[in-house]
C-alpha positions, 0 to 999 in steps of 0.5 A: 500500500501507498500512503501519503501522510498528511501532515504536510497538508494540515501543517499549511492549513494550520500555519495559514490559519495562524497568520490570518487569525495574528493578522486579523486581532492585530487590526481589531486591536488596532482599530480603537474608537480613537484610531477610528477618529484620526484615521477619518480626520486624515482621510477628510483632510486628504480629499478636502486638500484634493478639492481645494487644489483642483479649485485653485487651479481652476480659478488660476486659469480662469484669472489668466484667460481674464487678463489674457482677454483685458490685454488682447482689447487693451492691445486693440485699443478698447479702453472700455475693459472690464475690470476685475471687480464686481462693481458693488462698490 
């Protein structure tokens, strides 16, 4: 008779279920109410710079297609520009 042991086979289930169980309790001791709270604050504050960066350029290219445009009717001789404020003074 051939018989192939199988402690090979229940070695790997065992240590794979060791690591995975290791892993798992150091995430749940990890994730404490206050862990909670600063991982949040730094993902908020990640996605509000990525809103205020993409705004920012956004205005600065609208500021120089502005004064892109005031310079080309200025250059024509157009002295009646409009200027940068919103005339509620």
């Amino acid at each position: 008779m051939n018989i192939k042991p199988l402690a090979p086979i229940m070695d790997k289930a065992t240590t794979t279920g060791s690591y995975i169980a290791s892993i798992s309790t150091a995430i749940g001791g990890f994730l404490s109410l206050n862990n909670i709270a600063l991982l949040l604050g730094i993902a908020s504050t990640i996605a509000l710079f990525v809103v205020q960066f993409r705004l920012s350029r956004e205005k600065k290219k609208q500021n120089r297609e502005f004064h892109e445009a005031r310079m080309a009717a200025i250059k024509q001789g157009n002295l009646n520009v409009i200027n940068m404020d919103d005339g509620n003074e």
